[in-house]
C-alpha positions in Angstrom: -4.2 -20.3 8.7 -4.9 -23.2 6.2 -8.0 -25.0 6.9 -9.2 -22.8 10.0 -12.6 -21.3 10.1 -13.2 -17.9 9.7 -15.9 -15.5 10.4 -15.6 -12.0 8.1 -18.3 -9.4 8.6 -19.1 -6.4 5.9 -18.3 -9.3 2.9 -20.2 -7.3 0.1 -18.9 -3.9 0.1 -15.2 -2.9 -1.8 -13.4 -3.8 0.6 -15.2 -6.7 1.9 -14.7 -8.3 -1.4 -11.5 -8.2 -1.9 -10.7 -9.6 1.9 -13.1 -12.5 0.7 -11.5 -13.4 -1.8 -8.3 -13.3 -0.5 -9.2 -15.0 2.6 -10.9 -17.7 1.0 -7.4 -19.0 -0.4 -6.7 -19.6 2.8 -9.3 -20.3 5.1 -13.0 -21.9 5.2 -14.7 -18.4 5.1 -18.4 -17.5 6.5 -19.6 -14.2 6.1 -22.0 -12.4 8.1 -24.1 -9.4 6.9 -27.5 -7.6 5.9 -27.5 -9.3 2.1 -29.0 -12.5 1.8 -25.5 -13.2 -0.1 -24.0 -13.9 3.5 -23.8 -17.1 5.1 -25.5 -15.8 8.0 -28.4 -13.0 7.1 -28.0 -10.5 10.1 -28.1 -6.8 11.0 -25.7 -6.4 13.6 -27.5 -2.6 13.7 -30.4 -4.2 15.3 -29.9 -8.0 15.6 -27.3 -10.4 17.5 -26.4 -14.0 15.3 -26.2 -16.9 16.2 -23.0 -18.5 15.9 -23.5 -22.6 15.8 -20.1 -22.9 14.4 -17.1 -22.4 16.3 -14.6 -19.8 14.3 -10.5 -20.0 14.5 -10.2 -16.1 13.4 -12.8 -13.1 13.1 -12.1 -10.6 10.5 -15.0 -7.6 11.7 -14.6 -5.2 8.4 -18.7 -3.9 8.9 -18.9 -0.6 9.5 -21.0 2.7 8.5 -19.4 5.4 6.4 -19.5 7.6 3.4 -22.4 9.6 4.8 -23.0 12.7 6.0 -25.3 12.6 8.8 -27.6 15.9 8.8 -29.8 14.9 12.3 -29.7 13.3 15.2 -31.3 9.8 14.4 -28.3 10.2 11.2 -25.7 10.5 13.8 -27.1 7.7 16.2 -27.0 5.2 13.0 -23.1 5.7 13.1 -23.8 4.7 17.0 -25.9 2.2 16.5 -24.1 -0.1 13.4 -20.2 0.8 14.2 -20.1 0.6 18.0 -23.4 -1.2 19.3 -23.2 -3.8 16.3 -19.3 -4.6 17.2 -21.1 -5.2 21.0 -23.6 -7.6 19.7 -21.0 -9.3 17.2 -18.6 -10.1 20.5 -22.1 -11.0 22.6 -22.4 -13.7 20.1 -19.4 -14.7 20.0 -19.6 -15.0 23.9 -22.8 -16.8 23.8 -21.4 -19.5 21.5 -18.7 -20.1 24.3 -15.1 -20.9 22.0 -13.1 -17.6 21.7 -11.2 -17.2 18.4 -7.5 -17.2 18.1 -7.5 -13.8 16.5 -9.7 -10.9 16.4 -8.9 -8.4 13.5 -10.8 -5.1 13.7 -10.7 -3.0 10.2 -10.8 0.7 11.5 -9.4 4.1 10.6 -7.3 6.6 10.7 -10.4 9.4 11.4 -10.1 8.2 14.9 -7.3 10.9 15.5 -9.8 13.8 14.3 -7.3 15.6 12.5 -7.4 17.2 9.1 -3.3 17.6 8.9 0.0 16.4 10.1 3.3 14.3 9.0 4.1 11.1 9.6 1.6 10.3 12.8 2.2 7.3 14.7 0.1 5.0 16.4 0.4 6.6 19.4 -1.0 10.2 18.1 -4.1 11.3 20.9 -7.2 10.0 19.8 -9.5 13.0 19.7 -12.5 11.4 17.1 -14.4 14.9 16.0 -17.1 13.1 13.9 -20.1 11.0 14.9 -18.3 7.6 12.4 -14.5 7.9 14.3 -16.2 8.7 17.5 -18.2 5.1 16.8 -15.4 3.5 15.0 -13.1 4.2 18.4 -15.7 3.4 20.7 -15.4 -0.5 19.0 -12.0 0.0 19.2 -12.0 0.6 23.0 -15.2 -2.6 23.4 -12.4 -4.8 21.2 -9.6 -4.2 23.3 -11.3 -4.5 26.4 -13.3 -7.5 25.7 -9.8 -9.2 24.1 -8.4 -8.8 27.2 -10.8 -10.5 29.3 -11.1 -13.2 27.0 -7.7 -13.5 26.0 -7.8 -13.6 22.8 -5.6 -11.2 20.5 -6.7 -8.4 18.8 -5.2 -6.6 15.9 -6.4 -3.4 15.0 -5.5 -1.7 11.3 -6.0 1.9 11.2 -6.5 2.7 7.2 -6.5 5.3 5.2 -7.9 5.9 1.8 -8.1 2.2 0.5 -7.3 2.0 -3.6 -8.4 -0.8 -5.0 -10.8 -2.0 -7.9 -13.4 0.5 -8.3 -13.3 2.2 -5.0 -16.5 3.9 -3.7 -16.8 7.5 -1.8 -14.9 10.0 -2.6 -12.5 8.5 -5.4 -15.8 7.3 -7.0 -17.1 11.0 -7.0 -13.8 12.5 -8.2 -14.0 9.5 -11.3 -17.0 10.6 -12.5 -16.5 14.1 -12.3 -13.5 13.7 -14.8 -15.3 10.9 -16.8 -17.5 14.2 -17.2 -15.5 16.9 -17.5 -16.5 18.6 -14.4 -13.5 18.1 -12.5 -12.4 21.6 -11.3 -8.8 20.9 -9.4 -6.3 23.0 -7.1 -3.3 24.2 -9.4 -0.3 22.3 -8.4 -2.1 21.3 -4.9 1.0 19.4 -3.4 -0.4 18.2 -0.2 -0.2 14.6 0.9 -2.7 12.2 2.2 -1.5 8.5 3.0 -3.2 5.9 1.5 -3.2 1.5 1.3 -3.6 -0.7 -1.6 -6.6 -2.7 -0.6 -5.2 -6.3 -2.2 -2.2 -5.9 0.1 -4.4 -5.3 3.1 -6.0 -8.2 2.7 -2.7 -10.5 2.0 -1.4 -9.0 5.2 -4.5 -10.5 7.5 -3.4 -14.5 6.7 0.4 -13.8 8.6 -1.7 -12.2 11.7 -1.8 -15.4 13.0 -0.6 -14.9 17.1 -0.1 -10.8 16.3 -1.4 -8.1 18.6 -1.6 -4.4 18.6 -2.8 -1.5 16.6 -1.2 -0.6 13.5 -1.1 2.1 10.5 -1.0 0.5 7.0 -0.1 2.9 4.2 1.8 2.7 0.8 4.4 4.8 2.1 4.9 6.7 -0.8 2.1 9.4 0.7 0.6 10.2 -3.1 0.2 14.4 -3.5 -3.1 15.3 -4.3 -2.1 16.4 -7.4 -0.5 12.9 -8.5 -3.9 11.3 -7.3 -5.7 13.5 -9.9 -3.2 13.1 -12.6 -3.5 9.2 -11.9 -6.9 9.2 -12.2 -7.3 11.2 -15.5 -4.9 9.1 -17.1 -6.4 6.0 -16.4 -9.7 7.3 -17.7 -8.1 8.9 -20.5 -9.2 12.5 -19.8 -8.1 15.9 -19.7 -8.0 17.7 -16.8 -9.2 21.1 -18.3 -10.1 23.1 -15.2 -7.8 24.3 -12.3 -8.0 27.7 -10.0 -5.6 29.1 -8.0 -5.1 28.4 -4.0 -4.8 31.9 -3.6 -8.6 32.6 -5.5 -9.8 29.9 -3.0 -8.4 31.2 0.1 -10.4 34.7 -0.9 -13.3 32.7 -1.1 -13.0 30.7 2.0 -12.9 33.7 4.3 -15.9 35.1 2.4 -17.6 31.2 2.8 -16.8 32.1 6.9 -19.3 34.6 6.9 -22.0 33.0 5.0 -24.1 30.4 6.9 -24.3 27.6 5.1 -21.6 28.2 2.3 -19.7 24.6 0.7 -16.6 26.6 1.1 -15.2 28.0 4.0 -11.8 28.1 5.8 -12.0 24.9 7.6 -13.1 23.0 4.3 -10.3 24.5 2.1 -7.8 23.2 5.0 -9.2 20.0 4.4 -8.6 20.1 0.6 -5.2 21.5 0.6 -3.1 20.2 4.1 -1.1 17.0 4.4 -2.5 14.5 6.7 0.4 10.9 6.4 0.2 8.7 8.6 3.6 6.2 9.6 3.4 2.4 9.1 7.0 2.2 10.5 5.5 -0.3 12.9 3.6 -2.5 11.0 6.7 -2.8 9.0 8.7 -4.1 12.1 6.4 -6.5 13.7 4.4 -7.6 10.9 6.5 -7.5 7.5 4.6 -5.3 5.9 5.6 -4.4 2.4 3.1 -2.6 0.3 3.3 -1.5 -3.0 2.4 2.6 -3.9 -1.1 3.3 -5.0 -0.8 5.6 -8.1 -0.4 2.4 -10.5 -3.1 0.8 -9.3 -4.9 4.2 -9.9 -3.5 4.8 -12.9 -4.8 1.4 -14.1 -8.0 1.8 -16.6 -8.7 -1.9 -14.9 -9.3 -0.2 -11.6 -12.5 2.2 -13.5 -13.8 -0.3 -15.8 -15.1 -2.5 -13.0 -19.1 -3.0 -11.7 -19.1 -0.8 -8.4 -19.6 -2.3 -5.5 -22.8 -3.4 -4.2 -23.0 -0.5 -1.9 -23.7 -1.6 1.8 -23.7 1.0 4.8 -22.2 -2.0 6.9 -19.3 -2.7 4.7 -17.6 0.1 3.2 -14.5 2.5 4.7 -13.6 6.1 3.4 -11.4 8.0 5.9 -10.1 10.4 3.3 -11.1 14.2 3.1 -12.4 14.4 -0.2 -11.6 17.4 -2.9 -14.6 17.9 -3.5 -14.1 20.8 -5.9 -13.9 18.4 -8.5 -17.5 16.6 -7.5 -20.6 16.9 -9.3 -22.3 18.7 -6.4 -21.0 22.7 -4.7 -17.9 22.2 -2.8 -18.2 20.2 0.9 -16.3 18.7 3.1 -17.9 15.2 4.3 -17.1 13.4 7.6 -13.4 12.1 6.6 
């Protein structure tokens, strides 16, 4: 990969960063993007770039996420940033007439529309429930079928929860929640959500080289919620006072069934308490992947005490059902 040219999208959110900077180490890196950071200034929401340069490797990490859309023109921005501004990114790439060696396409593991299950692989039905996985599998599909007429390879890597640095979403929430002593958790909530060290991610992408395929990346260790939390506290150096029983909960999520409106219902408490791990048995196969487990770099006061990302609707990933009974807002259960 050493002296190619590469083109990575969605540069300035977390995860964006931390692909930059790894990928610079190996590669003469342009990004493209809304900030006027980016080498090239676009908004693939509305606008198709210009590439004048030709580019060895496309790393497309822009996407829209950590919102909860609330009306229709919401719903059509997941439409119009995750799946129409993948179309105009591939346009361009047509227009400029030299097809990269690799395409890598940074997705998630919402595409699946599940809220539970044990070690899923790759080829688990894809049944996208929300208006970002629906989007998010719709570029999948345009990435795959413009690949193959163009022959160039594509890689997809379905994530989960990425830890890294200061992550934003739903870890953010839970952080400050403790930092104020408003976290309120699940006693002994064992369930299990898979999640990916973000600095590994990014290492991975350099050996894709000639790879591909789609692909889970987890730690494999498949943290409880429970661990998470603890993890979290210790690194901010915090108590975790607060903590009710499932069985209280479930009381109140049939009640939450029968009020319109209510933050906690059935469905939401599922979310919150069901184990949804995904199996990277693949990845470890074809592509040597060997990650290292999450809860230390959680654990880490490092990870906190960082600036939060510049927060950019076309940049940032958060597949993960949030407990959100630790949030400073009434309980909810976002778009995973």
């Amino acid at each position: 990969m050493d002296n190619s040219r590469l083109l990575l999208t969605g540069a300035s959110g977390f995860l964006g960063r931390i692909l930059h900077a790894e990928l610079m180490r190996h590669s003469d890196v342009s990004t493209l993007g809304r900030n006027a950071g980016n080498n090239l200034v676009v908004d693939l929401a509305t606008e198709c770039p210009t590439l004048s340069t030709p580019f060895d490797w496309v790393v497309h990490n822009a996407g829209k996420a950590h919102t909860i859309p609330r009306t229709e023109p919401e719903k059509q921005a997941f439409l119009d940033i995750n799946y129409h501004g993948t179309l105009r990114l591939l346009e361009a790439i047509d227009r400029a007439g030299h097809w990269p060696r690799c395409f890598v396409f940074i997705s998630t593991v919402a595409v699946y529309g599940l809220d539970e299950g044990i070690d899923l692989p790759e080829t688990t039905p894809l049944l996208a429930q929300t208006p970002y996985a629906q989007s998010k599998l719709a570029a999948e599909q345009a990435i795959q079928e413009w690949g193959d007429r163009r022959g160039v390879p594509v890689v997809i890597l379905r994530l989960p929860l990425v830890v890294g640095p200061h992550p934003p979403g739903n870890l953010h929430k839970m952080s400050e929640a403790i930092k104020k002593g408003r976290y309120i958790r699940i006693h002994h909530n064992q369930a299990r959500k898979s999640a990916v060290n973000a600095e590994d991610v990014a290492q991975l992408i350099p050996s894709l080289i000639g790879k591909s395929g789609i692909y889970h990346l987890t730690d494999g260790a498949h943290p409880t919620f429970e661990s998470i939390e603890t993890a979290m506290a210790q690194a901010l150096q915090k108590t975790l006072h607060w903590s009710l029983p499932l069985s209280l909960l479930r009381a109140c999520a049939r009640l939450g069934d029968y009020v319109p409106g209510c933050p906690l219902d059935t469905a939401a408490l599922r979310k919150i308490t069901a184990s949804l791990t995904f199996n990277d048995a693949k990845a470890r196969a074809e592509l040597g992947w060997n990650p290292r487990p999450v809860l230390p770099v959680l654990a880490d006061p490092a990870t906190w005490n960082l600036p939060l990302a510049t927060h950019d609707p076309l940049a940032t990933h958060d597949p993960w059902p949030p407990t959100t009974l630790g949030h400073p807002r009434p309980l909810a259960t976002p778009d995973p």
